[in-house]
C-alpha positions as MATLAB code, in Angstrom:
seq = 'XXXXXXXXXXXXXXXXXXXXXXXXXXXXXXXXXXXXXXXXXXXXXXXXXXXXXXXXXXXXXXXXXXXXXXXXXXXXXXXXXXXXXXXXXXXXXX';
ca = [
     108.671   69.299  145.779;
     108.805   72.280  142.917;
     109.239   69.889  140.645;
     107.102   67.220  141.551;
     104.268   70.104  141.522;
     105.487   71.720  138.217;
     104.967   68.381  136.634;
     101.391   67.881  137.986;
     100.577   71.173  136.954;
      99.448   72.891  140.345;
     101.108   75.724  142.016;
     102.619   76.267  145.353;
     102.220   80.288  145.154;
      99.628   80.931  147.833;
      96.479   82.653  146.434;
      96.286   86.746  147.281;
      94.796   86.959  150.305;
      91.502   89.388  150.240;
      90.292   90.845  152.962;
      86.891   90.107  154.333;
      85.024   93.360  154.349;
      86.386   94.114  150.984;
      84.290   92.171  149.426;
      81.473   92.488  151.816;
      78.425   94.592  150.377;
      74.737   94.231  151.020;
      71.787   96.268  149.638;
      69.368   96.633  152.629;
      65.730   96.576  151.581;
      63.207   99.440  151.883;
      62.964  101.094  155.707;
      59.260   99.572  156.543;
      56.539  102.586  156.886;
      54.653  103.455  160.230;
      52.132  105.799  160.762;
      52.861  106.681  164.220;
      56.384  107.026  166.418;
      54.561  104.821  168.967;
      53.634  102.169  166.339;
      57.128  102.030  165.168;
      58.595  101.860  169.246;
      55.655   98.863  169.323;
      57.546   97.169  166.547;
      61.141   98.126  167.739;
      60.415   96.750  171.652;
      59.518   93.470  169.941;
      61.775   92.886  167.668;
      60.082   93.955  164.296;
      61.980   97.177  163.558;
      65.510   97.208  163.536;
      67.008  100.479  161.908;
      70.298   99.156  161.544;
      69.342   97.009  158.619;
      68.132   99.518  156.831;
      71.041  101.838  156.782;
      73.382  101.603  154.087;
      76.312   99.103  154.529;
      79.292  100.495  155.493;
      82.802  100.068  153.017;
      86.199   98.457  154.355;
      87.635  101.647  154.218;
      84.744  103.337  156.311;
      84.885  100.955  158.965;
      89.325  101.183  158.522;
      88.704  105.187  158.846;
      86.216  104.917  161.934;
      88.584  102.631  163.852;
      91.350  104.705  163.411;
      89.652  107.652  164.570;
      87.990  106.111  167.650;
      91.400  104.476  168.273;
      92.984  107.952  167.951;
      90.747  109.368  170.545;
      90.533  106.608  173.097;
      94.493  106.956  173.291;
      94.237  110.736  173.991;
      91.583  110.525  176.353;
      93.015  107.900  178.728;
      96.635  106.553  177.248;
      97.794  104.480  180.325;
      94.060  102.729  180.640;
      94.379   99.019  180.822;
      90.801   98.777  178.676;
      91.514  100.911  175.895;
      92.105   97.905  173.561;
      89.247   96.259  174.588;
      87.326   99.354  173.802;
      88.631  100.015  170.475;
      87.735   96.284  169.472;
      84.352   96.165  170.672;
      83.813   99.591  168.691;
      85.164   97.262  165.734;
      82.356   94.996  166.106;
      79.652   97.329  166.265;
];
């Protein structure tokens, strides 16, 4: 099979694998303005104001670093708890 490829001139050496949130980076657009707290707790309750997207985007090595310290403290606080895992993976999704 090496040869047969050599000869059609494609490689078998997989490509590097990259990691997802390495390459992952969005610029968030401007934080809308609001007068009022109440107008902007109007716009939040329905869906209009969510301040999450307008935080900056967090690196692969922020989120790695965040983990890692969550994970650290969730096996401190309670190392024979069943859920722990499940805990440190939903804080990986948030």
């Amino acid at each position: 099979a090496p040869e047969v490829a050599a000869a059609v001139g494609i490689s078998l050496v997989p490509p590097p694998v990259i990691d997802e949130l390495d390459k992952v980076h969005v610029h968030r657009t401007k934080a809308p303005a609001y007068s009022t707290g109440w107008e902007r707790a109007v716009a939040y309750h329905h869906g209009l104001y969510m301040p999450e997207l307008y935080k900056p985007t967090k690196t692969a090595d922020e989120v790695r670093a965040a983990v890692a310290t969550f994970a650290d403290k969730v096996h401190k606080d309670a190392p024979k708890d069943a859920c722990k895992y499940l805990q440190i993976e939903e804080f990986r999704c948030l």
